[in-house]
C-alpha positions in Angstrom: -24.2 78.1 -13.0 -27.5 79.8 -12.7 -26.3 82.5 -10.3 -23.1 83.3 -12.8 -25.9 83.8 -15.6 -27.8 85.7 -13.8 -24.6 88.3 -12.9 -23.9 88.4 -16.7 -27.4 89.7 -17.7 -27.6 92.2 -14.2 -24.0 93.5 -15.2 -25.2 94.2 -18.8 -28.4 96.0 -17.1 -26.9 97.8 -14.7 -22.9 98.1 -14.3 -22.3 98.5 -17.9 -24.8 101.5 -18.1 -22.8 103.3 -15.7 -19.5 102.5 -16.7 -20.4 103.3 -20.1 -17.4 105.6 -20.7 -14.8 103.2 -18.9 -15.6 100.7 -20.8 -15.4 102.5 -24.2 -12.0 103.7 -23.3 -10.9 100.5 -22.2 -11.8 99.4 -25.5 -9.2 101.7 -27.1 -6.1 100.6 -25.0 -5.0 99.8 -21.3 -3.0 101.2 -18.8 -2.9 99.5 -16.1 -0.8 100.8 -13.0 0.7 97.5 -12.0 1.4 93.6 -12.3 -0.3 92.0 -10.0 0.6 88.3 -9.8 -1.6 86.0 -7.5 -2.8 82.9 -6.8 -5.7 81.4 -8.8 -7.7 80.6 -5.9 -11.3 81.5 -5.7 -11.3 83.3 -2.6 -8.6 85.8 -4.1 -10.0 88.9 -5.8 -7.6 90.9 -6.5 -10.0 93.8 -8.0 -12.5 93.5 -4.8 -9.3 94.1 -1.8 -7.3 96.7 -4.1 -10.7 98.5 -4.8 -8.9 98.7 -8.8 -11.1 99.5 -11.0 -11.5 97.8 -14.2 -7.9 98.7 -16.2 -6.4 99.6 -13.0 -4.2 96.0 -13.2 -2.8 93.6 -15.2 -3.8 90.2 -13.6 -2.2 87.0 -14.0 -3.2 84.3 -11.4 -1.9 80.7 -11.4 -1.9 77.7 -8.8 0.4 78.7 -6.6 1.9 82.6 -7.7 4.5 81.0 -9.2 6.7 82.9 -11.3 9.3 80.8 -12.9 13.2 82.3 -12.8 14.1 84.6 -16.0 14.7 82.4 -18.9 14.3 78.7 -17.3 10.7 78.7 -18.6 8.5 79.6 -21.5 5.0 80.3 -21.0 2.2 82.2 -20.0 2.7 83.6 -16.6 6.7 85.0 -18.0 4.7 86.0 -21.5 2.4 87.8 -19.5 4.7 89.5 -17.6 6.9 90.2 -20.3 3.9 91.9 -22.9 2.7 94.0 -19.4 6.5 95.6 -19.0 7.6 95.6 -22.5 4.0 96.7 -24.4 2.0 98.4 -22.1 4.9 99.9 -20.2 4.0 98.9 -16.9 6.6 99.9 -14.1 5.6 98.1 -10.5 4.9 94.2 -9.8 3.3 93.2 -7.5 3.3 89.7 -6.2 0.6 88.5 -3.8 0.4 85.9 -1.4 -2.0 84.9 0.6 -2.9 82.3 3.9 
């Protein structure tokens, strides 16, 4: 837990500085450029092996990448999907497996 800590306080201190600007357009609204569905697993970073910046995608990671068939299942991985396409007008999904 100490090592976690210890990236929130050296993100404040130095990554936020420089993405000073990002951030405070981020805050405004979001565009991101795709979908991307994957698995929750730790060893998955979707941000680190796309080289997205922060904005760039709309994540939503679950055991498994499971995304339920259309209209079988309420919840949060077809809400998600559903507020990225219909709100913030995102046209590609991407769904990422991994081994």
């Amino acid at each position: 837990m100490l090592k976690l800590l210890e990236g929130v306080a050296k993100f404040y201190r130095e990554a936020y500085p420089r993405h000073r600007g990002l951030f405070a357009r981020l805050a405004r609204n979001q565009n991101p450029a795709a979908v991307f569905v994957t698995c929750s697993d730790s060893r998955v970073v979707p941000n680190l092996f796309t080289q997205a910046d922060p904005g760039d995608l709309f994540l939503i990671r679950n055991a498994g990448n499971i995304v339920p068939p259309a209209g079988t299942v309420e919840g949060g991985t077809v809400a998600s999907i559903e507020y990225a396409v219909a709100a913030l007008g995102v046209e590609h999904v991407v769904i990422c497996g991994h081994s």
